[in-house]
C-alpha positions as CSV (number, residue, x, y, z in Angstrom):
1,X,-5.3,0.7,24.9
2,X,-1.7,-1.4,24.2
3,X,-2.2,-2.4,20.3
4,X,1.1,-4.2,20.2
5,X,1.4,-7.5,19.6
6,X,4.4,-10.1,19.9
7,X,5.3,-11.0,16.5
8,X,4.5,-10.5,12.5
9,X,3.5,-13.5,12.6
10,X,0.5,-12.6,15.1
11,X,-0.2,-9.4,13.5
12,X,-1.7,-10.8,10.2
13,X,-2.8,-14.2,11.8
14,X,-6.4,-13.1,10.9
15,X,-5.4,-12.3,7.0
16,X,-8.0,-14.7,5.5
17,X,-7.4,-15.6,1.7
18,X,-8.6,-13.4,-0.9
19,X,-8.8,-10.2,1.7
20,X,-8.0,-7.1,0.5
21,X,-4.5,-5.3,1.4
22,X,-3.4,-1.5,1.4
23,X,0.4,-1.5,1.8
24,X,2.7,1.6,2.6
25,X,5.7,2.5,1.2
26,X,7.1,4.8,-1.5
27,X,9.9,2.8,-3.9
28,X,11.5,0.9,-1.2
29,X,11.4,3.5,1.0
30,X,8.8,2.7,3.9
31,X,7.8,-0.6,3.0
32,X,6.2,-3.1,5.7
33,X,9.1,-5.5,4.8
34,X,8.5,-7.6,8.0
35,X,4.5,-8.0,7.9
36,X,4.9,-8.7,3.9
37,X,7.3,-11.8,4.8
38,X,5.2,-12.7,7.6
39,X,2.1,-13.0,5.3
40,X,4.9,-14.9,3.0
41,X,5.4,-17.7,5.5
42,X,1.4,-18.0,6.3
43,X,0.7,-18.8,2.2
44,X,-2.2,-16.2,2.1
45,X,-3.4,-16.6,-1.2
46,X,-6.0,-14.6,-3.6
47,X,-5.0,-10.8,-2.2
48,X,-6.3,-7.7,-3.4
49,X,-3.6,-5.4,-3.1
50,X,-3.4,-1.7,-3.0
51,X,-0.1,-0.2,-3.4
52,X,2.0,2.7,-4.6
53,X,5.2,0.1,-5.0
54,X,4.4,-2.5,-7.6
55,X,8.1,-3.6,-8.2
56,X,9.2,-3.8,-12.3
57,X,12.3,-4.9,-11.4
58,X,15.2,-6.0,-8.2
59,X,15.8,-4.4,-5.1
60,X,13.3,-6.6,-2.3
61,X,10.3,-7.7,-1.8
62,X,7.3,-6.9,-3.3
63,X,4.1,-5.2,-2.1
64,X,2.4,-8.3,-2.1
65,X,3.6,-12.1,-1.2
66,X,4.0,-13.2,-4.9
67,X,7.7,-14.3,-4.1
68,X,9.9,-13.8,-1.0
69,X,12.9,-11.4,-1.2
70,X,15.1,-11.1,-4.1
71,X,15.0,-10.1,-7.6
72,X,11.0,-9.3,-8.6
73,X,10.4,-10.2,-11.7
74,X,7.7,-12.2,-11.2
75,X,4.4,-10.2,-10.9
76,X,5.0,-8.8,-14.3
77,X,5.5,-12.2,-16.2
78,X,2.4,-13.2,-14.0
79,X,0.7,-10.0,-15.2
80,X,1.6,-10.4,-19.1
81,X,0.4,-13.8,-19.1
82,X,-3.0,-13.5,-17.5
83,X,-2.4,-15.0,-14.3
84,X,-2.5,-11.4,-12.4
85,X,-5.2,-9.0,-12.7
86,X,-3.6,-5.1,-12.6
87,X,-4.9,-2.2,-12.5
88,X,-2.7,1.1,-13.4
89,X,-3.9,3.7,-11.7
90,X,-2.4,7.5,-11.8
91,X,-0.2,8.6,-8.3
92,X,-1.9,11.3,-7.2
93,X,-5.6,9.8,-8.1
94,X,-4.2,6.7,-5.9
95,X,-3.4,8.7,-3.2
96,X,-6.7,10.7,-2.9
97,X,-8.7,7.4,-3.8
98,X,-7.2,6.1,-0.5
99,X,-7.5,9.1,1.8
100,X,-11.0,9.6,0.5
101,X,-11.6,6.2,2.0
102,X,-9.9,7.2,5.0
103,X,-12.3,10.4,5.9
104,X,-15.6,8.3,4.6
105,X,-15.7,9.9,1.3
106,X,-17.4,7.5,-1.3
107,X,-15.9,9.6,-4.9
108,X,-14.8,12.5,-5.8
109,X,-14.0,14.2,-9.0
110,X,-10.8,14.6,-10.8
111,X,-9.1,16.5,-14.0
112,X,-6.3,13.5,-13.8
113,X,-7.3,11.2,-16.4
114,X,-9.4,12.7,-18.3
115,X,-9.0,12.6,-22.3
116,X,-7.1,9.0,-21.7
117,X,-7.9,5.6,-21.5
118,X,-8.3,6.3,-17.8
119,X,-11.5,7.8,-18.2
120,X,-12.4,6.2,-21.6
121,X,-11.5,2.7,-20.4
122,X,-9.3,0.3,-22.1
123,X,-7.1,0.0,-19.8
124,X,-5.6,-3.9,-19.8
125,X,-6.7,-5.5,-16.5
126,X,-5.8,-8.6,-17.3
127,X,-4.5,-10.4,-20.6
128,X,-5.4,-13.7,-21.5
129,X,-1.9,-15.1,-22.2
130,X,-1.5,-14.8,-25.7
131,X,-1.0,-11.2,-26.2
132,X,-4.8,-10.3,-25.8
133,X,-6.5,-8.2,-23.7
134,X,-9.0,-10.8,-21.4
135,X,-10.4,-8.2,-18.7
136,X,-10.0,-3.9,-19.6
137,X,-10.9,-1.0,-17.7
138,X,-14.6,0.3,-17.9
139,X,-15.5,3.9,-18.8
140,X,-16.0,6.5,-15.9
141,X,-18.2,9.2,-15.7
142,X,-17.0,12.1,-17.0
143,X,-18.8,15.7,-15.9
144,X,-18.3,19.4,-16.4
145,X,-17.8,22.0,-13.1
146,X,-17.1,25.9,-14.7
147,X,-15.9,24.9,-18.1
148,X,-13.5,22.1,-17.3
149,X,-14.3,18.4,-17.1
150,X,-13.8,15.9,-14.5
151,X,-13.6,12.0,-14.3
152,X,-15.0,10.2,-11.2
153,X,-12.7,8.3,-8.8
154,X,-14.5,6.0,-6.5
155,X,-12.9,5.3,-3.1
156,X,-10.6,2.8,-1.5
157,X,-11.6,1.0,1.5
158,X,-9.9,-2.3,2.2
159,X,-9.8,-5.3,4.6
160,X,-6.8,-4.8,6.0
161,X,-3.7,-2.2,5.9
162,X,0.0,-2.9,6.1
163,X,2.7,0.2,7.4
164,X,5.9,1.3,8.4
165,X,6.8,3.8,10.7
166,X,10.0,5.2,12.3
167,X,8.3,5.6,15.4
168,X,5.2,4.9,16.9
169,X,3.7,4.0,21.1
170,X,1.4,1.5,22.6
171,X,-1.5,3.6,21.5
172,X,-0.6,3.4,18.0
173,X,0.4,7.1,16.9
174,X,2.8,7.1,14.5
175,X,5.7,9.5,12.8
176,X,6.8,8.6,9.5
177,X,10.1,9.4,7.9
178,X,10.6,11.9,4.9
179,X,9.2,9.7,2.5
180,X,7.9,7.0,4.1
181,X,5.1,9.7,5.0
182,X,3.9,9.9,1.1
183,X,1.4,6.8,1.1
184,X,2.0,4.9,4.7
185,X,-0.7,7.0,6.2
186,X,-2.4,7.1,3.1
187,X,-2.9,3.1,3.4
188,X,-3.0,3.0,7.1
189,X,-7.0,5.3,6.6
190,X,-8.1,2.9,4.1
191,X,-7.4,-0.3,6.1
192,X,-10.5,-1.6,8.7
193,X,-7.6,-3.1,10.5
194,X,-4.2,-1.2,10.4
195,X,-1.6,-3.1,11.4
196,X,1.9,-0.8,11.9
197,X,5.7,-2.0,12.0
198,X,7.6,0.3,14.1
199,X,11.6,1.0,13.8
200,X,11.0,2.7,17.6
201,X,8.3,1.4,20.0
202,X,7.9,4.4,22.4
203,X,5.4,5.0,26.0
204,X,2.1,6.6,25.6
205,X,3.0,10.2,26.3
206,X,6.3,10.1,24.6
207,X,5.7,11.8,21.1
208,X,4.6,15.3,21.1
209,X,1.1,15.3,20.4
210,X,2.4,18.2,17.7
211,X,4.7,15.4,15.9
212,X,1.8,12.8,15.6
213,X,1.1,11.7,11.6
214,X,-1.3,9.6,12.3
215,X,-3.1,9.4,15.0
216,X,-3.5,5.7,16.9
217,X,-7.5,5.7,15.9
218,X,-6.6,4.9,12.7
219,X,-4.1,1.8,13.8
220,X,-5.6,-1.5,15.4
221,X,-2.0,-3.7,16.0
222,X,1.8,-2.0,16.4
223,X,5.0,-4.7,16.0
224,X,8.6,-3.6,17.4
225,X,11.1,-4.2,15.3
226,X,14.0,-5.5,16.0
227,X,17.0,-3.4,15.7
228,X,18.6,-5.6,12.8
229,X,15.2,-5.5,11.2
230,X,15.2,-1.8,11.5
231,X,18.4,-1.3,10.2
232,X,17.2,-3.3,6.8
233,X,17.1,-0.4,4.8
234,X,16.9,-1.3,1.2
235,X,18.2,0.0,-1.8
236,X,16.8,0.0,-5.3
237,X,20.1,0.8,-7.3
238,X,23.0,0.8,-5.2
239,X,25.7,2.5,-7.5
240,X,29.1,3.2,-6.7
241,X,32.0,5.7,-7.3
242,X,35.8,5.7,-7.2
């Protein structure tokens, strides 16, 4: 089956308003730069965005198409003044939460989080403008396996998911690079439509079988990049030496 499709543009044509997003990436480091603008220029409105990247500061776009390119500053103003709800939730419980709904697992237990606010609740979700807390976090459930306890994570599932690969075929297996491989195939499980920007568009047949990260059942639509858009490699703080 050939899962590639023209242009960004036609990859997240079907990304209604207030859908629900998993988006790859690690820092800026495997980001889905191209589908993010290309949601950008359609105006989708009211997402639901699961991400590892939630930018505090510069260095590109955002995880989620709050504001197109440059410095990103602007989803944390949005969040302190209780126009963005946020939930804060630890790396390696985000991680498992989305492979979990990947493999069809509904919850699991964990040991992260437990003692905290995490588990207690608390947890600001949303302020209300003014310096108060409008929407928090709700306790979990909390339970004991041989003498240690553990807090219960619910898994991720979402409406769509949004990845970059280094390369990836027609049939929509993919290879990730270094990085990019921490949460790209993470998000890509979760998603009920995967849709995967690839620096390399290869033939079926071309990747060893032995080099596949995620195999093409879990990707619905594959964009080529261009070569200048596969060169964009961004940086989060370029420093230099003499």
């Amino acid at each position: 089956m050939d899962k590639v499709v023209a242009t960004a543009l036609e990859a997240v044509a079907d990304v209604p308003d207030g859908a629900s997003l998993a988006v790859g990436g690690f820092g800026l480091s495997g980001v889905p730069n191209v589908l993010i603008e290309a949601l950008y220029e359609r105006s989708v409105s009211g997402l639901s965005v699961v991400s590892n990247g939630f930018r505090r500061g510069g260095g590109g776009p955002p995880p989620l198409p709050l504001v197109k390119g440059g410095e990103i500053k602007v989803p944390p103003r949005q969040y302190l003044a209780g126009e963005l709800e946020l939930e804060l939730i630890p790396q390696g419980t985000l991680a498992e939460r989305l492979r979990a709904g990947g493999a069809g697992i509904p919850a699991f237990y964990t040991p992260a989080g437990v003692g905290t606010q995490v588990a207690e609740g608390g947890l600001p979700w949303r302020y209300d403008g003014s310096g108060g807390v409008a929407l928090a976090s709700p306790p979990k459930e909390v339970r004991e396996f041989d003498g240690t306890e553990y807090v219960l994570e619910r898994a991720i599932r979402t409406d769509f998911a949004l990845v970059r690969a280094a390369k990836g075929d027609r049939h929509g297996n993919l290879v990730f690079n270094k990085s990019t491989r921490n949460f790209n195939p993470l998000a890509a499980m979760a998603g009920r439509i995967t849709v995967a920007e690839v620096e390399e568009l290869v033939e079926p047949g071309e990747i060893d079988p032995d080099a596949v990260h995620l195999p093409g059942i879990f990707v619905q639509r594959v964009i080529a990049l261009t070569p200048e858009q596969a060169a964009d490699k961004r940086i989060e703080q370029r420093t230099v030496s003499s």
